[in-house]
C-alpha positions as CSV (number, residue, x, y, z in Angstrom):
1,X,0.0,0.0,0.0
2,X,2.4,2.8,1.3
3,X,4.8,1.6,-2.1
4,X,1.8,1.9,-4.5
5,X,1.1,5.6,-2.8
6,X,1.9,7.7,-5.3
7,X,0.2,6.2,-8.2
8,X,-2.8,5.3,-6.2
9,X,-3.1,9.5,-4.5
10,X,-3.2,10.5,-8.2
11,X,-5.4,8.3,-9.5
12,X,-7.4,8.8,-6.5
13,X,-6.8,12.4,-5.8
14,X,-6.3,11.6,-2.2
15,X,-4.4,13.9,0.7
16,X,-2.8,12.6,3.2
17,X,-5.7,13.3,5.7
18,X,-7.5,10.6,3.3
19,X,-4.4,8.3,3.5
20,X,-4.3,8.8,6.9
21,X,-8.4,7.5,6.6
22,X,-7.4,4.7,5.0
23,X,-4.8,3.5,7.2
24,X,-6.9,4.3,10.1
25,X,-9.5,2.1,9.1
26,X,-7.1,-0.7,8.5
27,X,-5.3,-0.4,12.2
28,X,-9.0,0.2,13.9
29,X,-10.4,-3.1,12.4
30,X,-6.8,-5.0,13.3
31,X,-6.7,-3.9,17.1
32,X,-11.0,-4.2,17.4
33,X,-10.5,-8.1,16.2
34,X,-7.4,-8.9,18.5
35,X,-9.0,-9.9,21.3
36,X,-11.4,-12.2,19.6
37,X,-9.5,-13.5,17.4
38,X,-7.2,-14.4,20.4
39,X,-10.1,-15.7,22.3
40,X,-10.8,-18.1,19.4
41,X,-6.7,-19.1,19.3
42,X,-6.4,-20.3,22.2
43,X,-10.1,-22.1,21.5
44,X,-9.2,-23.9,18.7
45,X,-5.5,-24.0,18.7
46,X,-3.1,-22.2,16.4
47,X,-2.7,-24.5,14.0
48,X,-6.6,-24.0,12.8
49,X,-6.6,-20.4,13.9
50,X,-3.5,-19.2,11.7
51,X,-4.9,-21.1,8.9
52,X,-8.3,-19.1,9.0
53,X,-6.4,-15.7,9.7
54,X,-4.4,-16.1,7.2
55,X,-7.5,-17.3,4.2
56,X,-9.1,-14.2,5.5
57,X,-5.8,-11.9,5.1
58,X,-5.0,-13.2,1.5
59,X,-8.6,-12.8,0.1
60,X,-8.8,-9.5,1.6
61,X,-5.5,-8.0,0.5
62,X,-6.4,-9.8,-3.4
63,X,-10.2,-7.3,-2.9
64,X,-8.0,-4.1,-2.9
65,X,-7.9,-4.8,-7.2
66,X,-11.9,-4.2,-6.5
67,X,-11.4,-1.0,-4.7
68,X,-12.7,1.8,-7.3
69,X,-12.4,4.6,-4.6
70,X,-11.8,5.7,-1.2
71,X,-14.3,3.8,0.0
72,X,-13.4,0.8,-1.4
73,X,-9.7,1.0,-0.3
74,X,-11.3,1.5,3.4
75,X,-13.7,-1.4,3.1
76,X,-10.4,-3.5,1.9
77,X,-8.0,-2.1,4.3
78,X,-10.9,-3.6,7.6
79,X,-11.0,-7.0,6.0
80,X,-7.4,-7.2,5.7
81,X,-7.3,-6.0,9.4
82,X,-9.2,-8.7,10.5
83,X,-7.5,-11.1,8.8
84,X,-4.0,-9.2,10.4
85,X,-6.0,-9.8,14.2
86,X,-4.5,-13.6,14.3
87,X,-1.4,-13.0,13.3
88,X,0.6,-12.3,16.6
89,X,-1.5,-13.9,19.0
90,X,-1.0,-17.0,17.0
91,X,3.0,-16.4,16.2
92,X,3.8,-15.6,20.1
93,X,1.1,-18.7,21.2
94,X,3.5,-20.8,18.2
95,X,6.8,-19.8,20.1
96,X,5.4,-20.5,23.6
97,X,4.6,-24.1,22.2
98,X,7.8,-25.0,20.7
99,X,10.7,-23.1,22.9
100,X,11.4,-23.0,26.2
101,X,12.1,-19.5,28.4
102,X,15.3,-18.9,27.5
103,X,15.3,-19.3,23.4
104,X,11.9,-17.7,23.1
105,X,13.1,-13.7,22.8
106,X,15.2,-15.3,19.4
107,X,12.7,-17.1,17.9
108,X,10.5,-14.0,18.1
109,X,13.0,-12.4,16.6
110,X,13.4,-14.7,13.4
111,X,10.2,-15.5,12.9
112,X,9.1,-11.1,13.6
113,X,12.3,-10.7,10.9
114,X,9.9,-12.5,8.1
115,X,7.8,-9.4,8.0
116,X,11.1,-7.4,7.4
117,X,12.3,-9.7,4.8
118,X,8.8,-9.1,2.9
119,X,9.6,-5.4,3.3
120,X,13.0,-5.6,2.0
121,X,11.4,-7.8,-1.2
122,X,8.4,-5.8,-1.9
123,X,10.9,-2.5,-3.1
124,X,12.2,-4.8,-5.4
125,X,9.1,-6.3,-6.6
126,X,6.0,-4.1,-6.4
127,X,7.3,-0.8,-8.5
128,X,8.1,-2.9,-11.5
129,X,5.3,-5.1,-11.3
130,X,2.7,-2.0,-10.8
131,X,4.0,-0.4,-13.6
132,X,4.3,-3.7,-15.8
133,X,0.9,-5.2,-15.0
134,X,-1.0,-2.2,-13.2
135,X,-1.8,-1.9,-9.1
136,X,-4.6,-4.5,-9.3
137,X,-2.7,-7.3,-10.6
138,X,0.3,-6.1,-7.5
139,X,-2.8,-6.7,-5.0
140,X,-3.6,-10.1,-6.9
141,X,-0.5,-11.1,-6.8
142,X,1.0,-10.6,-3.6
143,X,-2.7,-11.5,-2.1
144,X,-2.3,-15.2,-3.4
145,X,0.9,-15.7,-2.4
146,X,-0.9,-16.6,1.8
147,X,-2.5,-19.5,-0.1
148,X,1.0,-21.1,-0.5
149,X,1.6,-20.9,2.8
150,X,-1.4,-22.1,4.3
151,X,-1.1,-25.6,2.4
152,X,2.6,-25.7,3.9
153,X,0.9,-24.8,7.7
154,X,-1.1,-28.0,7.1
155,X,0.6,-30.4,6.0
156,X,4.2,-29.2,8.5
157,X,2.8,-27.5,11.7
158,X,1.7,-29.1,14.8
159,X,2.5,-28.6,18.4
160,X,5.3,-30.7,20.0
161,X,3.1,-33.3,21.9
162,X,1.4,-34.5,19.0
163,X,4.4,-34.1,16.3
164,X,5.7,-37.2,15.4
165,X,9.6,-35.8,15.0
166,X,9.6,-34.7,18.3
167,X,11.4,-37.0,20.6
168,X,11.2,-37.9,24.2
169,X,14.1,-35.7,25.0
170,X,13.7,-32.1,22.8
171,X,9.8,-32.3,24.2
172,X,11.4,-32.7,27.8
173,X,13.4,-29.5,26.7
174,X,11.0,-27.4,25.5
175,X,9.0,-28.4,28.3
176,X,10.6,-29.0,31.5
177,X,11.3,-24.6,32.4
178,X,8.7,-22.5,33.9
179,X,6.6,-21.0,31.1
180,X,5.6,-17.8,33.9
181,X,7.3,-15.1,35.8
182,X,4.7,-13.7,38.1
183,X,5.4,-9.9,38.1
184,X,5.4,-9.7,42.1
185,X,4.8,-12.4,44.9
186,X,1.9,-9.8,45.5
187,X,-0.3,-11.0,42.9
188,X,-1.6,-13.5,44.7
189,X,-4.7,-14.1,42.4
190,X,-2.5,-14.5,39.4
191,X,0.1,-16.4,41.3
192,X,-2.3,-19.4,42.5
193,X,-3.3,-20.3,39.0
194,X,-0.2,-20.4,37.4
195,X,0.2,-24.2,38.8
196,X,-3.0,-25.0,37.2
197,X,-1.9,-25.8,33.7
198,X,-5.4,-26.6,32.6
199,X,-7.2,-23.9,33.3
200,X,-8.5,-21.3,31.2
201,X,-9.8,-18.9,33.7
202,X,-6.7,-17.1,34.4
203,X,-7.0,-13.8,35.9
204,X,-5.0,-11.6,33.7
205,X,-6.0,-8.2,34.7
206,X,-5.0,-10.0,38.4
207,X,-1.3,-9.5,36.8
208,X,0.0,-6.0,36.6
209,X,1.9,-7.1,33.9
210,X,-0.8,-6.8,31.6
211,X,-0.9,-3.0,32.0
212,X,3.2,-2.6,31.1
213,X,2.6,-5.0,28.1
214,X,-0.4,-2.6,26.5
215,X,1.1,0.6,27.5
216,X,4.3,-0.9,25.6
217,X,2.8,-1.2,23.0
218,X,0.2,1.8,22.6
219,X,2.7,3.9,23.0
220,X,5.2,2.1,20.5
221,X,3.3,0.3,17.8
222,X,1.9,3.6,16.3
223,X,5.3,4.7,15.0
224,X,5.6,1.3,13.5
225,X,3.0,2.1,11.6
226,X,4.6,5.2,10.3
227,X,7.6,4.1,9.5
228,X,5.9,1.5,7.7
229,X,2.6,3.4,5.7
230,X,4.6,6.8,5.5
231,X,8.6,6.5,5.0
232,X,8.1,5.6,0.9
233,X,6.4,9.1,0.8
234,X,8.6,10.8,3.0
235,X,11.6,10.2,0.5
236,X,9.0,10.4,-2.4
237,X,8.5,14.1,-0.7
238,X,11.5,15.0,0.3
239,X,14.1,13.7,-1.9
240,X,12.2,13.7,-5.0
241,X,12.7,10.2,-5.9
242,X,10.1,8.2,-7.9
243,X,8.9,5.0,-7.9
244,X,11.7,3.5,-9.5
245,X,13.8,5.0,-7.6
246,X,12.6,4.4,-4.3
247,X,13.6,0.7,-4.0
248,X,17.6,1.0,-3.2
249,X,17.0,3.4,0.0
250,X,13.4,1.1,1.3
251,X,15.8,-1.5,1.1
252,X,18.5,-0.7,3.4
253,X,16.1,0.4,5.4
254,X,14.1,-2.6,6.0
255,X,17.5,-4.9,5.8
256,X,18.1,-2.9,9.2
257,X,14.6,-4.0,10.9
258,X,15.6,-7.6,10.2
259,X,18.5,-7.9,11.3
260,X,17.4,-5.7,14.1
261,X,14.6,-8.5,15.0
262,X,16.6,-11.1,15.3
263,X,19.4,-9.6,16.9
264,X,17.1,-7.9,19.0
265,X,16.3,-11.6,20.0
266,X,19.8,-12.4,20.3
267,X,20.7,-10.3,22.6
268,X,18.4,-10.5,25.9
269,X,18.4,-14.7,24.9
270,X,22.3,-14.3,25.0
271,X,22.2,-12.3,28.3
272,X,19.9,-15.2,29.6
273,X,22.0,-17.9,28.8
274,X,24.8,-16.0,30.4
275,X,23.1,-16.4,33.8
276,X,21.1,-13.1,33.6
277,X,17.5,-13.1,35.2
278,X,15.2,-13.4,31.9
279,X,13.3,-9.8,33.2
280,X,17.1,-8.2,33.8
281,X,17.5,-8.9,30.4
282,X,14.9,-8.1,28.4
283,X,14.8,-4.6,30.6
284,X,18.4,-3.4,29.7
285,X,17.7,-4.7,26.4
286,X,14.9,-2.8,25.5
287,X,16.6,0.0,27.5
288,X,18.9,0.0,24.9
289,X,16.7,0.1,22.1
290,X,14.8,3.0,23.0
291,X,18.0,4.9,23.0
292,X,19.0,3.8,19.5
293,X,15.8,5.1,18.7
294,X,16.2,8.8,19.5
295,X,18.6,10.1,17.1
296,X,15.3,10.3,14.6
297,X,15.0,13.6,16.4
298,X,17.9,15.0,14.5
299,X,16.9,14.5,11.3
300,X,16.1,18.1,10.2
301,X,19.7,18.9,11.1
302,X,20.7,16.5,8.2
303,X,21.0,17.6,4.7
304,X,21.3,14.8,2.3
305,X,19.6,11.5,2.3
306,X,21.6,8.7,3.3
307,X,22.5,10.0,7.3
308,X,18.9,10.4,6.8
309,X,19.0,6.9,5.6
310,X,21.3,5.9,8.4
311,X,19.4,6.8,11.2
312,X,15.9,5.8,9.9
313,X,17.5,2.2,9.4
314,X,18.5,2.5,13.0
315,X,15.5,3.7,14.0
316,X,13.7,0.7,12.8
317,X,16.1,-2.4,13.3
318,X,15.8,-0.6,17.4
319,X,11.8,-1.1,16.8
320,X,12.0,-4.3,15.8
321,X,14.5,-5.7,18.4
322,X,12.1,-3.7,20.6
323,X,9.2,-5.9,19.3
324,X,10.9,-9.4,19.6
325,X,11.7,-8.7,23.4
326,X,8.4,-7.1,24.4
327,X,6.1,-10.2,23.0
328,X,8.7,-11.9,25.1
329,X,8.0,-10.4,28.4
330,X,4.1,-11.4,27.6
331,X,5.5,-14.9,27.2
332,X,7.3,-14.6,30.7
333,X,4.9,-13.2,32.7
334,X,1.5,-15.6,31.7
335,X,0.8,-19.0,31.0
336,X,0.8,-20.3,27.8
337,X,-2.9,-21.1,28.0
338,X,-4.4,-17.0,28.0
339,X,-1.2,-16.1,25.8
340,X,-3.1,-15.7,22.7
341,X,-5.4,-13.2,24.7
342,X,-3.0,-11.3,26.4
343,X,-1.2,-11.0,23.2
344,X,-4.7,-10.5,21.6
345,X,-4.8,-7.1,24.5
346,X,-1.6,-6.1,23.4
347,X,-2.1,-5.9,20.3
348,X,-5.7,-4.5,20.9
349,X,-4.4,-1.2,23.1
350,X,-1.2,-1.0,19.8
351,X,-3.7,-0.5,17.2
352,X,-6.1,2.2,19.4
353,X,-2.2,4.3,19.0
354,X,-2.2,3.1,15.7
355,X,-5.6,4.2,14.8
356,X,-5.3,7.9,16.1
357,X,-1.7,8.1,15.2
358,X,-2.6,8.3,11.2
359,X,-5.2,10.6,12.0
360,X,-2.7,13.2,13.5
361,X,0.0,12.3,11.1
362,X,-2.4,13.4,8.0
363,X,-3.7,16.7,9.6
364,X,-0.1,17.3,10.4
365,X,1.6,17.4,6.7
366,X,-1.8,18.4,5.2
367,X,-1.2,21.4,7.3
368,X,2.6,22.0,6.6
369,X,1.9,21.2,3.1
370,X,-0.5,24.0,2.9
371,X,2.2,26.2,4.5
372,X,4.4,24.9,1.5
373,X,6.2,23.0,4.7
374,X,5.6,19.3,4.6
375,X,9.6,18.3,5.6
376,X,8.0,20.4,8.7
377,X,5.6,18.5,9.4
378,X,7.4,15.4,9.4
379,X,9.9,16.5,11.6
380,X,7.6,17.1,14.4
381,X,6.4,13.4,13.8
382,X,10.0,11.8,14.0
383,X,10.2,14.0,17.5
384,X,7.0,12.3,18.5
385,X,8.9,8.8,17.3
386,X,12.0,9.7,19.1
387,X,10.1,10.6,22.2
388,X,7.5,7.5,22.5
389,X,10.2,4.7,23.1
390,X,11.4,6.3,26.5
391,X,7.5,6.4,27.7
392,X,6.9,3.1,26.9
393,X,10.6,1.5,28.7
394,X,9.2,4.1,31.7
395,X,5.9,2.1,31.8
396,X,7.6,-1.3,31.6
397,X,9.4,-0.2,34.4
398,X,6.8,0.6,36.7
399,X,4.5,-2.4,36.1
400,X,7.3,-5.1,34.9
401,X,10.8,-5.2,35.5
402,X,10.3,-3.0,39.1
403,X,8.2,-5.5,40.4
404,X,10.3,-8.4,39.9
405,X,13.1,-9.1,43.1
406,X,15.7,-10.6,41.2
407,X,19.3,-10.3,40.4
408,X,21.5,-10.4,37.4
């Protein structure tokens, strides 16, 4: 979508308060269908509940070539949202199946990296086929491609106990560590039903994790969404490049996010394995990355594009590092059983930031635009950006990693 931009804002005569819209609409009907779509995860297990996410996903994202308007791109953008709902309850729920404690921050990390590795592809590969075959057949195109991977889900995936090339000894492994880290002995509530494996009445408000976790990522997962629906059009804007030119910068950037995922993933596993306390690590970690993310604040001080380029690839490989470890501490703190709904709240209280977020962002550079301003406009944004990471390690802090009595 954010690649396909500028042919799709003249063809459509839109602003950016009506891209804005659209995206809006898209990140509304995603967090509004988290929780559910959790709910029904952790119902009917993830091997059936990724498949129908992703069937509704791919037939969504193929309806965009039916879009004929505004409207149409909104009405495409909420199915493809709701298809989007089971993606990370079902991915986190996946990794608290298959790894234990220790190696789950990692695997986040790789498998979070595959939605980096789509971005680094799709420079290369939507501007050339949009203009060989036109942006319906790109939607089409890319659309079908979730149908290849659902037959590969069915006939690969299972969950340890019932795979048959899981032996005795790697289901002892995954197995035998505690899957939850109460956040205090004071939860007492929470704390009680941990033991009970079974049950599926865990009080999660009970945990006052669950408030460090959504304000994490409200306050985070908006600027992930700019980075991701806006950053084509900020160069497009700024720089003056077209669509065939946009490719060589989009990649770098998004080489950055993946191999800040899975190094991101890397590090607070690494720190565990070297004796650290699991919540010592992820909270130095992530203190870390919301640092790197700062210097976006400095980027109307630079004059060309690629320190611009530099610190926007920094920016985002800190993001997604930040993403592996905070689904992590989620996977710490409750039992596998309500993961897919905590993950599901998460997600839910993200998308409310991303939902307003576009709203703002589009008033802002429709307003600097007017002004004949837009770089402006976006510079206030990338102080928001800067800003937001430091909040959101501050709330952490107060609900998570504070509450904890451990050493490193």
């Amino acid at each position: 979508m954010s690649l396909l931009k500028p042919i799709l804002e003249k063809e459509f005569n839109w602003t950016e308060t009506d891209y804005g819209d659209i995206v809006t609409v898209f990140t509304f009907f995603y967090g509004a269908s988290t929780l559910l779509a959790g709910y029904i995860i952790d119902r009917i297990g993830t091997k059936i509940g990724y498949i129908g996410a992703i069937l509704v996903w791919s037939l969504a994202a193929m309806g965009h070539a039916l879009a004929g308007g505004t409207t149409g791109f909104m009405i495409a953008r909420g199915l493809l949202g709701i298809g989007e709902a089971g993606n990370f309850p079902a991915s986190i729920k996946t990794v608290a199946e298959w790894f234990p404690q220790k190696e789950r921050a990692l695997a986040v990390g790789i498998f979070n990296s595959g939605a980096n590795i789509g971005a680094v592809v799709a420079p290369a590969i939507v501007p050339p086929l949009a203009l060989l075959a036109g942006w319906q057949m790109t939607f089409i195109a890319t659309g079908a491609l979730g149908f290849l991977w659902i037959v590969a889900w069915w006939f690969y995936y299972e969950v340890p106990a019932r795979h048959k090339r899981v032996s005795a000894a790697e289901l002892a492994h995954i197995t035998g560590e505690p899957t939850v880290e109460p956040s205090v002995a004071g939860d007492a509530a929470a704390t009680d039903l941990i033991a009970d494996s079974t049950t599926t009445r865990y009080p999660i408000f009970a945990n006052k994790a669950i408030w460090g976790f959504m304000s994490g990522k409200l306050l985070t997962d908006p600027i992930w969404w700019f980075f991701l629906f806006w950053l084509p059009s900020y160069l497009s804007n700024i720089y003056h490049l077209d669509l065939k030119k946009l490719g060589a910068p989009l990649i770098v950037i998004y080489l950055a996010a993946t191999i800040g995922s899975v190094g991101g993933g890397w590090l607070s596993s690494t720190l565990i394995q070297k004796g650290w306390h699991p919540t010592r690590a992820r909270q130095w970690a992530m203190a870390l990355f919301a640092i790197c993310i700062t210097p976006v604040m400095a980027i109307s001080q630079m004059g060309s594009m690629w320190p611009v380029i530099a610190i926007l690839s920094l920016a985002v490989a800190a993001h997604q590092a930040w993403s592996a470890n905070i689904f992590t501490v989620a996977a710490d703190q409750f039992p596998k059983q309500v993961l897919s709904r905590v993950v599901g709240l998460g997600t839910m209280a993200g998308t409310l930031g991303g939902a307003v977020f576009p709203l703002l962002v589009g008033r802002i550079l429709d307003h600097y635009k007017a002004l004949g301003s837009l770089s402006e406009g976006y510079y206030i944004i990338f102080y928001i950006a800067g800003f937001a990471y430091l909040v959101a390690w501050t709330m952490l802090y107060i609900f998570v990693f504070s509450r904890v009595k451990a050493k490193v």
